[in-house]
Each structure stands twice: as C-alpha cells, then as structure tokens.
Wavefront OBJ file of the C-alpha trace (Angstrom):
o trace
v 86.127 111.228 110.822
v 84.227 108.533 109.062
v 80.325 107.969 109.638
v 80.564 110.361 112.328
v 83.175 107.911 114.020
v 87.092 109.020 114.572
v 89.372 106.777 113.516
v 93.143 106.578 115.574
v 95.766 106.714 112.660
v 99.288 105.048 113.037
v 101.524 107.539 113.491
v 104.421 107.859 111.055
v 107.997 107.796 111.388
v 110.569 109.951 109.798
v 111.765 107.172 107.548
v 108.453 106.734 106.480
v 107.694 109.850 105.179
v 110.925 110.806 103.642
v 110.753 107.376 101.756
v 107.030 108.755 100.901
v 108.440 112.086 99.729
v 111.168 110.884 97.711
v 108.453 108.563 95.875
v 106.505 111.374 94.672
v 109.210 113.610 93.824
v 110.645 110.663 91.621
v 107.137 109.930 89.714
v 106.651 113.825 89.272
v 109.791 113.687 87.633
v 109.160 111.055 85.444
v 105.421 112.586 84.289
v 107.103 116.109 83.749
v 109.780 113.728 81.223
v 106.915 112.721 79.394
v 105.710 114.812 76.314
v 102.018 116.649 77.722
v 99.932 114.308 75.475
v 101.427 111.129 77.054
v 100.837 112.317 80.547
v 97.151 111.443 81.038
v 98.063 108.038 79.762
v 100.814 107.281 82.549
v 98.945 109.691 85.614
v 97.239 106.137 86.611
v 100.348 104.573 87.904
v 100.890 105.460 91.194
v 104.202 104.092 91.920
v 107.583 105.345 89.906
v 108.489 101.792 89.307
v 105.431 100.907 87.644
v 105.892 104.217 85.893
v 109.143 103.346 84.333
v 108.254 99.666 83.792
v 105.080 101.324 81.347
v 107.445 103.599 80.029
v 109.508 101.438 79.185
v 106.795 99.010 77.566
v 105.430 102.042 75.520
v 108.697 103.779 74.113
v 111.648 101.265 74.450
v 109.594 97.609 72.969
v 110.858 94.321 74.461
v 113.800 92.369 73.914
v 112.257 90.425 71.178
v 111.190 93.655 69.466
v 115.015 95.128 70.141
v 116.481 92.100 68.488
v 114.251 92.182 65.272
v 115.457 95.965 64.586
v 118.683 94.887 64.992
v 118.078 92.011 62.746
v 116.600 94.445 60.297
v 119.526 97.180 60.921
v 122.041 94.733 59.747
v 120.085 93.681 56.525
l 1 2 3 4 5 6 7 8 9 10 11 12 13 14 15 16 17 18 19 20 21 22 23 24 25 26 27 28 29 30 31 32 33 34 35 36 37 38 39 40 41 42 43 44 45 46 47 48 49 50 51 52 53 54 55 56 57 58 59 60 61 62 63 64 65 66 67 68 69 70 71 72 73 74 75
C-alpha cells in the first residue's frame, strides 16, 4: 500500500526466487570473507559480481600493477 493506494505485484516464479536466493547467499559469503573492518566499505554493492569485481580492485591491483611487482620481483 502506497498513498493509501494498493499496488498489484507480479507474481514470481520459482526460478526467480531461487536465482534471488542463491544471489544473496553468494554476497553474504563474500562479506563474511572479508576482514570486519572492510565490511562497511563493500556492504554498498548489492550484487556479488560487483562485489568481487571491488574486491578484486581493492586487494588483488590490476594487471599493470601485477606486472610491475613482477618486474620488481625479478630485480
């Protein structure tokens, strides 16, 4: 009820909500990975993929970062 006026929603299939469940269960997972003082940082993605991706970003660098410390490892 919004405004005092009821709004019809779609119903949802099966699918649908198990694809919904399996999302949330997979960025819970990835947030309880995550040391406590790095969780408030990542709780604003709502999606696990953009979850990893910013995980990723934050802990792992890019590949030009990945190729200077191997650059450096060699030296």
């Amino acid at each position: 009820v919004v405004d005092g006026v009821v709004q019809l929603a779609a119903p949802i299939t099966t699918e649908q909500r198990l694809a919904k469940k399996n999302e949330l269960k997979t960025r819970g997972t990835l947030l309880m990975a995550l040391p406590d003082k790095h969780q408030i940082k990542f709780n604003i993605y709502k999606d696990a993929k953009s979850l990893m991706e910013a995980i990723n970003k934050r802990f792992c660098g890019n590949k030009e970062t990945k190729k200077v410390q191997k650059t450096l490892l060699k030296q």
